[in-house]
C-alpha positions as CSV (number, residue, x, y, z in Angstrom):
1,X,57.1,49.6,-64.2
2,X,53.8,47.7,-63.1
3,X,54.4,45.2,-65.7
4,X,58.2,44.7,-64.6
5,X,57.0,44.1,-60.7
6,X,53.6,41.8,-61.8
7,X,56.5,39.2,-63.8
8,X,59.3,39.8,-61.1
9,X,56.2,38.1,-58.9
10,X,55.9,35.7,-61.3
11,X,59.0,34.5,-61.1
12,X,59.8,34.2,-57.9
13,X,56.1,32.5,-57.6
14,X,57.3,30.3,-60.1
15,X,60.4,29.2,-58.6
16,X,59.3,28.8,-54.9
17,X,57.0,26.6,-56.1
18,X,59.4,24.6,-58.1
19,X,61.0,24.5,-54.8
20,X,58.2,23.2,-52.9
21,X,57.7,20.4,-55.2
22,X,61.3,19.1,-55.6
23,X,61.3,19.0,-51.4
24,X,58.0,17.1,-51.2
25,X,58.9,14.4,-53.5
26,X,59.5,11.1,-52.1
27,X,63.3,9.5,-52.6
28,X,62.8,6.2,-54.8
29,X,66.0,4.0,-54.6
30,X,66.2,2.4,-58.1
31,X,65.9,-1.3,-58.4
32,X,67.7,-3.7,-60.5
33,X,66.1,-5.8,-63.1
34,X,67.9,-9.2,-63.8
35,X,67.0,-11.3,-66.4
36,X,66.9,-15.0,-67.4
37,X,67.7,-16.2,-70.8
38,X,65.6,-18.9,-72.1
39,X,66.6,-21.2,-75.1
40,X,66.2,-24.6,-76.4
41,X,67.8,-27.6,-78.4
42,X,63.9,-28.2,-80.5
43,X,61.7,-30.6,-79.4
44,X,64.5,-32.9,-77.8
45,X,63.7,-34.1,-74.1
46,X,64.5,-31.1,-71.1
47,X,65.7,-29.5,-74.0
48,X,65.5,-25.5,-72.7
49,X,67.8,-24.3,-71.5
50,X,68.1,-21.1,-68.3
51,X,70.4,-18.3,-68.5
52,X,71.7,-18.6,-65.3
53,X,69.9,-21.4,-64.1
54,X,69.8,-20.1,-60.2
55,X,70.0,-16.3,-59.8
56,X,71.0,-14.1,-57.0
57,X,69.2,-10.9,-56.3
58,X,68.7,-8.3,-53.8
59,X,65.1,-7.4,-52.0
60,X,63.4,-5.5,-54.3
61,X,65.1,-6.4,-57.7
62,X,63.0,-8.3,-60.4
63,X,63.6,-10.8,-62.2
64,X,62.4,-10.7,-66.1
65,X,62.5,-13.7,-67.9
66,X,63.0,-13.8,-72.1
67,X,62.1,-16.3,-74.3
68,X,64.7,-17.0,-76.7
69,X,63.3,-20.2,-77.6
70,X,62.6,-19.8,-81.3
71,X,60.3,-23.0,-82.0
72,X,58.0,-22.6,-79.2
73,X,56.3,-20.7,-77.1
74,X,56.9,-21.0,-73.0
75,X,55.0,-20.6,-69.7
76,X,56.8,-19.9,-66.6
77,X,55.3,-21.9,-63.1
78,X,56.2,-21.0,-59.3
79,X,54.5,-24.3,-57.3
80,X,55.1,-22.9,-53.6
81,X,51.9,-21.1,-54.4
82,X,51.0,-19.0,-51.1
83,X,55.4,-18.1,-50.6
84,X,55.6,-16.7,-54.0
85,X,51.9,-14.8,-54.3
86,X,53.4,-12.8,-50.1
87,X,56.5,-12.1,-51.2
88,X,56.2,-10.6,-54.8
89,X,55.1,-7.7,-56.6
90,X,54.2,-6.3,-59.8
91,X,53.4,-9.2,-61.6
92,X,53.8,-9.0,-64.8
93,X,52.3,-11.8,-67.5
94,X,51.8,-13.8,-64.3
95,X,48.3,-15.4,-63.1
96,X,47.2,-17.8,-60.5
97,X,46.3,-21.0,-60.9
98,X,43.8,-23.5,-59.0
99,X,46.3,-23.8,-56.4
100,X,47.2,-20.5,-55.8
101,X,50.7,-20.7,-57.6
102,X,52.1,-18.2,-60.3
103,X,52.0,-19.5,-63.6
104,X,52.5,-17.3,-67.0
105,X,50.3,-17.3,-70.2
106,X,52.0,-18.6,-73.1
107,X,55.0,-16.4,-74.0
108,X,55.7,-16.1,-77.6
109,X,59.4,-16.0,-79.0
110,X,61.2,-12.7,-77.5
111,X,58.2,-12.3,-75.0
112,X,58.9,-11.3,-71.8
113,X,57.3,-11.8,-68.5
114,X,58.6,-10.2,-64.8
115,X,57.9,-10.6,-60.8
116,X,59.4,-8.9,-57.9
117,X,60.7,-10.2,-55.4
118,X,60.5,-8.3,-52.2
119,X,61.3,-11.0,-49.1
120,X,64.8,-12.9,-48.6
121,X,64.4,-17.2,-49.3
122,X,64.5,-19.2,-52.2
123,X,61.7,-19.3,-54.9
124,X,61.8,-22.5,-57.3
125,X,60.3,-22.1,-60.6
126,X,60.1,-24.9,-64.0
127,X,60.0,-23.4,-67.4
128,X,57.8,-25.5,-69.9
129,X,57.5,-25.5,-73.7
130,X,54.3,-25.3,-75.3
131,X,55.1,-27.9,-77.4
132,X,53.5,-31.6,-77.1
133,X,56.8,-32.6,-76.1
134,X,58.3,-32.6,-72.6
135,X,60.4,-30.2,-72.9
136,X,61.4,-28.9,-69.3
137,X,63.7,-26.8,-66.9
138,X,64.0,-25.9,-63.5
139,X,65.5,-22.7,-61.9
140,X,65.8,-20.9,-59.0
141,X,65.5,-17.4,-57.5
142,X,67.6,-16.5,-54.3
143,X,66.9,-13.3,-52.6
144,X,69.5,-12.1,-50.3
């Protein structure tokens, strides 16, 4: 009979706590990820390619950007350093340069690198290949 009482406690210990937990946690709406497709046409002149060139997201979404450029490896570059660095989070692959702007290592074929954007406006970005060539493209980010 002791026994019986001592896990009926239990229990109800147990679930009040459970309780407790599930009505002190914090409600996280879930953010989108979008994600730009980047290819190219070899070592040819503004040869890559975006996938969509300009893309439209909502405060708060990221933006992940994919190398699908087989032959070459790719670095990503924001130039409206200070905009870009007060307005983003969670950079991912991304460091500053000299001048404050974000600008990617190297990412490898299938790499990814990813920012988020938390602030309305228009963020202009150039994708460059590795390569010795000029190989070159421009995109755009607009936050709504």
């Amino acid at each position: 009979m002791k026994k019986k009482r001592v896990l009926i406690a239990l229990g109800v210990s147990f679930v009040v706590a459970m309780m407790i937990g599930l009505l002190s946690l914090e409600i996280v709406s879930a953010q989108e990820c979008r994600v730009v497709k980047i290819s190219g046409r070899g070592a040819e002149q503004h040869s890559i390619m975006l996938d969509p060139e300009s893309i439209f997201v909502s405060k708060g979404d990221c933006v992940v950007w994919f190398n699908r450029f087989a032959e070459n490896e790719i670095m990503v570059k924001f130039e409206e350093g200070k905009k870009c660095l007060d307005v983003t989070q969670a950079p991912m692959g991304f460091t500053l340069d000299a001048e404050s702007c974000y600008v990617t290592d190297d990412i490898p074929f299938a790499g990814t690198t990813s920012l988020r954007f938390m602030q309305p406006g228009t963020y202009k970005y150039m994708v460059k290949a590795k390569s010795g060539s000029d190989s070159w493209a421009a995109g755009s980010i607009v936050v709504k």
